[in-house]
N, C-alpha and C positions, 0 to 999 in steps of 0.2 A: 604545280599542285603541292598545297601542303605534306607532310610528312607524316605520317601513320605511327601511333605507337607500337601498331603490328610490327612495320618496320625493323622494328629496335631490338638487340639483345637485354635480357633483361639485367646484366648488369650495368648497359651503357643508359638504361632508363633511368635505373637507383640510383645511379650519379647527377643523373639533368635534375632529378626531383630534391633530393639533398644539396644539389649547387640553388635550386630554385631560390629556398630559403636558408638562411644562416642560422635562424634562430629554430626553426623546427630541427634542421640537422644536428645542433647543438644540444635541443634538448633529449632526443633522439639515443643520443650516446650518455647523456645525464643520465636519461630512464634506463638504461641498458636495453631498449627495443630492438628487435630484429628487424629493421627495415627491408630488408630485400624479402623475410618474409610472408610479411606484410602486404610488401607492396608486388609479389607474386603471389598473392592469394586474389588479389583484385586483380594484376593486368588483363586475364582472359574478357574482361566484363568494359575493358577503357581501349581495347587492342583497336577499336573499330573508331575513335576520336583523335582528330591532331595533337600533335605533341603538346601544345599550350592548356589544350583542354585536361586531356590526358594529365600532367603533371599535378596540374592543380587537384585534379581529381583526389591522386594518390598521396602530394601532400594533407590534403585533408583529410586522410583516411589517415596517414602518421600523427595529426593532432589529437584525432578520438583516440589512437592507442596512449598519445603520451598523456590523455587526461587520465585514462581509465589506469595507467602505470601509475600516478601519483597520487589517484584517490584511496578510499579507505573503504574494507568490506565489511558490511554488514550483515545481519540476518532479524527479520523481524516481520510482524505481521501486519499484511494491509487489507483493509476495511472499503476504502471510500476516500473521494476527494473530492475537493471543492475549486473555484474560480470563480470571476467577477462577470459577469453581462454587462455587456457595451465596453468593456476595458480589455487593455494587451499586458494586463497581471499574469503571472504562469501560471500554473497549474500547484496544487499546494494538496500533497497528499502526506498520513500520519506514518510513521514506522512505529510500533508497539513492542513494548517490551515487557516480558512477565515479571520485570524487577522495578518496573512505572517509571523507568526512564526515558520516553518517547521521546519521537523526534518528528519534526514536520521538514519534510523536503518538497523544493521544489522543483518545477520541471517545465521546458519550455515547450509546448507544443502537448495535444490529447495522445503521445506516444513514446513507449520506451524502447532504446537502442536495446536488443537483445542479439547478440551475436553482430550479425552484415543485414541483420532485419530491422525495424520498427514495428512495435507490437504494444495494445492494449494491456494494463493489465487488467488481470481476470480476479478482479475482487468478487469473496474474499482469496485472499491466498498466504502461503507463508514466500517472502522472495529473499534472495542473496543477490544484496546491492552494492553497486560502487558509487560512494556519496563525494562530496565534497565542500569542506567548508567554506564559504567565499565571503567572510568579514559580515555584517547585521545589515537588519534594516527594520528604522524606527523601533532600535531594541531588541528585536528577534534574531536570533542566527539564521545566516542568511545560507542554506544546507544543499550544493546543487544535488540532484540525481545525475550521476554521469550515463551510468547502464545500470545495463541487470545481466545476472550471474543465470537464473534458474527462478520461474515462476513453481511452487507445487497448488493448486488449487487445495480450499476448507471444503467443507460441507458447511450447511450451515446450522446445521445444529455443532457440529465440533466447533464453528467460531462463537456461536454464543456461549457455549460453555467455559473457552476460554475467556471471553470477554468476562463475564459474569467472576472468574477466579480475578482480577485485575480492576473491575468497576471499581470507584469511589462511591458511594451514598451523597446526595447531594449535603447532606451536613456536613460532610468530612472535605469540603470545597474549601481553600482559603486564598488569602491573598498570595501565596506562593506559586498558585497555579495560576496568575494571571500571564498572561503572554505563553503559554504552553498548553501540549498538547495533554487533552484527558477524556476519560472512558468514566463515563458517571453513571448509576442506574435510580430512577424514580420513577414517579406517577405523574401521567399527566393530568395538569387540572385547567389548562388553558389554552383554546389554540386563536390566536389573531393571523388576521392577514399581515403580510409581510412589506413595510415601509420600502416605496419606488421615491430614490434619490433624483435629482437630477442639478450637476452645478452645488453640491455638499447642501441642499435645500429638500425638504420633503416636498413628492409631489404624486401625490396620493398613492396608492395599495397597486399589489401587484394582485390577478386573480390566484388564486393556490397550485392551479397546475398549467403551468408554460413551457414551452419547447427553449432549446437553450439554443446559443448560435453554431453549433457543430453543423455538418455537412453529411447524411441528414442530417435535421433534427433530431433533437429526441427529448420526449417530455417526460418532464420531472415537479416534482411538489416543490411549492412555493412556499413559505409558511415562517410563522413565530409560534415554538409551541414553551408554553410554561408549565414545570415541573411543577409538584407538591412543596411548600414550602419545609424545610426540615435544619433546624439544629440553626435560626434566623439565617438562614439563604433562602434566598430568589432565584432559581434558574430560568433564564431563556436565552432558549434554542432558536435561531434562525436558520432557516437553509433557504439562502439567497436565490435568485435567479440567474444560471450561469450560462457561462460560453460556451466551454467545451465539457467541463467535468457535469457528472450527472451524480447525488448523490446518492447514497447504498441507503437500500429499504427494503428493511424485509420486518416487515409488520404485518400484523392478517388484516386484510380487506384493506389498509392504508391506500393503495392507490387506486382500487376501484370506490373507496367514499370518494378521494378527490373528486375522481371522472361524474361522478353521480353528481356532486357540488357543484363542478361550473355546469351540467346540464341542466341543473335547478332553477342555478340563480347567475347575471352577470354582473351582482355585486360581492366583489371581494367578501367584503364584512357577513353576508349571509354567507358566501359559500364557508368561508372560514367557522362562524358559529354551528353549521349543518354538520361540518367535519366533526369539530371539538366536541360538542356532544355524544357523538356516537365513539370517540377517543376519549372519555374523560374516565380517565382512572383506570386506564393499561398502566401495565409497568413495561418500560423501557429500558432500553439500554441505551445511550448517546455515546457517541466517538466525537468532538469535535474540539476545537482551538479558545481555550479563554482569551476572548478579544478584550475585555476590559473587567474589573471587579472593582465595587465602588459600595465601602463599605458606608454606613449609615446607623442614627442611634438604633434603632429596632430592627433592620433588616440589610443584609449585606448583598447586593443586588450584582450578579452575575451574570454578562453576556458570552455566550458561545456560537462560536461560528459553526456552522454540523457539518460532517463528512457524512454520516450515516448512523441511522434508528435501528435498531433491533428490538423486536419483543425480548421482555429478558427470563422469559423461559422456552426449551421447545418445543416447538409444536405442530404447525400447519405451513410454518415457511417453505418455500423450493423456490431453488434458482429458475428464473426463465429456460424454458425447454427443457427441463429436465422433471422424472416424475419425482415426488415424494419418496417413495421408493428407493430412489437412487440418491437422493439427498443424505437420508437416514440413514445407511447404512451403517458408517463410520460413526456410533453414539457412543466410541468409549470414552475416558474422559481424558480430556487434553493436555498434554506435556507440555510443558514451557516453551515457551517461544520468544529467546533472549536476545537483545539488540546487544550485539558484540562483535567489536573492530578485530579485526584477523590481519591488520597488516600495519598497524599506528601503534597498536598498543601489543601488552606482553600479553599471553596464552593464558585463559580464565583456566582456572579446577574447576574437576569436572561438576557436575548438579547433585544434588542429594538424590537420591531414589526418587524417582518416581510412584504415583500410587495408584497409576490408572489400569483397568485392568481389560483385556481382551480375550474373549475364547478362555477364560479363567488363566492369562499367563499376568501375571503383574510384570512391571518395566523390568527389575530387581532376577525373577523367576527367568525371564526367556535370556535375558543376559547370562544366567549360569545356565541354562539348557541349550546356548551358542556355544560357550565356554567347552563345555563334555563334547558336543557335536563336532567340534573339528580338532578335540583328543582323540576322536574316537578314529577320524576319517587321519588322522597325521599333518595336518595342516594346520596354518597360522591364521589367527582372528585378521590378517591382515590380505589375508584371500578370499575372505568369508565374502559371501554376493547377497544381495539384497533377494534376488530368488530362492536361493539358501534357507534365506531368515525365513519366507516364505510358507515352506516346509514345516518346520516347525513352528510356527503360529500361523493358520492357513487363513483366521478369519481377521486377524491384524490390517488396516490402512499399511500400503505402500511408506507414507509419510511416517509411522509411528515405528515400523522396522528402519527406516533409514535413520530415524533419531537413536534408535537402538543401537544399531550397528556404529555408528559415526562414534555413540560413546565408550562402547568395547574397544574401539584402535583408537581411541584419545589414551583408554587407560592401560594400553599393552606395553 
């Protein structure tokens, strides 16, 4: 009978798994990783597989650590993602930054490594990631997602407001943002059904609202919507028909017109025109990928690939199963949300003041009312607890004390 990794002491296992492979063990001691760690943080979970099994287990388990050692940390806000129907493209979601230096990464599979989990994210949200750059494709940086660090969920009235501080105007679009990610706000004055490829051939309209290929399903809007033309740009928006990714909407009545559309009519083109009327002349907010800009003598005609719509004011949006109520809460106004490397590059200074304000404490005020509060108690800002902060601003977001605080012990 085979051999159990039950069997095994666990330093006699460390050794079989690092003799397995030369180059995991190699790299192992390059990343300076604790393997025995590691790979006693999983044995209880492989004790019950043969050794053969078992090994390979726990070298895999030494590979995500030495991707996650040599990636680079990030912090920035996610919206929404996209993917292709009927293709094995990955998943392509945006990271935003309040300085517009976004970045699009991609991800294999509808789930991110979080800890010894796989887990959804919970758009919207702000996350601390470990990315990786892995050379272009057809021109793009080619940006893996290795894991994630810390999902915090938005509200969504605090993501459109951040949004809204960051949007471009569709005039202020240029050939610079071709092939990059961008957050544009305008009016809609167009909506068509969305062009079904097949073989790089048109082969006629997709209906507006289709289930994507996930396990369930789950249905999602189909669509090309076009902006207001402004400052000779053309925007449209497509939001394809996808695999796994489902895009982010939070428009009012946006997906119950769809629902009403194809009950209307089973031709794309009607249900598309039923929509766009009843959407003609919302203002929006778009997050998505200039896929191509193709300027011309009168008009410079801009395609975007969409991760997700927003109204670009607040108002009646809430996340699924949650009331309005509970959305709203958090309305102060939102602090930057900067895409900054914590482990590639050198240590940013800290932000200028903030000007958002809570319970009438501005960023600026409750930072010197922490400062007295642990003169008072004899203790260092570098003890101070997020319960703490609490205290002293009681009706403050979780999220907008820990930006608080995080920037107190940057500046101690």
């Amino acid at each position: 009978m085979a051999q159990k990794v039950k069997e095994l002491e666990l330093d006699e296992f460390v050794r079989m798994v690092l003799e397995s492979d030369p180059k995991v063990a190699s790299a192992v001691t390059e990343a300076g990783i604790n393997a025995e760690a590691i790979i006693a943080r999983h044995k209880p979970n492989i004790d019950k597989y043969g050794t053969s099994t078992g090994v390979a287990f726990a070298a895999s388990r030494l590979r995500e650590a030495i991707l996650e050692a040599n990636s680079e940390s990030v912090t920035g806000m996610m919206v929404g993602a996209r993917d292709r129907f009927g293709t094995n493209a990955p998943m392509r979601m945006p990271i935003l930054s309040s300085k517009g230096d976004h970045m699009e990464v991609v991800n294999w599979g509808a789930q991110v490594k979080l800890g010894d989990s796989k887990v959804d994210v919970p758009f919207p949200c702000v996350a601390n990631l470990h990315i990786l750059a892995d050379g272009e494709y057809r021109g793009v940086p080619n940006i893996r997602l290795i894991s994630a660090e810390k999902f915090e969920n938005l509200s969504v009235p605090d993501t459109i407001l951040r949004l809204g501080k960051i949007a471009k105007t569709v005039g202020e679009l240029d050939g610079g943002d071709e092939l990059h990610v961008v957050v544009v706000k305008g009016r809609i004055s167009f909506v068509r059904a969305a062009t079904k490829w097949k073989d790089k051939e048109k082969d006629g309209e997709w209906a507006i609202y289709l289930p994507n290929q996930h396990e369930p399903t789950v249905m999602h809007p189909v669509m090309q919507i076009s902006l207001e033309t402004d400052g000779g740009n053309s925007v449209r928006v497509t939001f394809d028909r996808q695999r796994n990714a489902v895009p982010t909407v939070f428009v009012e009545d946006f997906v119950s017109l769809c629902q009403d559309a194809v009950k209307n009519s089973t031709e794309p083109s009607e249900q598309a025109k039923f929509f766009g009327e009843c959407m003609r002349g919302r203002n929006v907010i778009v997050v998505g990928f200039i896929t191509k800009y193709t300027p011309a003598s009168e008009v410079n005609y801009i395609d975007i690939g969409g991760y997700a719509i927003f109204d670009a004011k607040v108002g009646s949006q809430t996340l699924p199963g949650k009331s309005k109520a509970a959305q709203e809460e958090p309305e102060d106004e939102p602090e930057d949300v900067p895409v900054a490397s914590s482990k590639k590059t050198a240590k940013e200074p800290s932000k200028p003041a903030k000007k958002g304000k809570a319970g009438g404490e501005t960023f600026d005020s409750l930072k010197d009312k922490a400062r007295k509060y642990c003169d008072v108690l004899g203790i260092s800002v570098s003890n101070l607890t997020v319960e703490q902060m609490t205290q002293l601003a009681p009706n403050k977001s979780k999220g907008f004390l820990e930006e608080v605080l995080n920037e107190l012990k940057t500046e101690e």
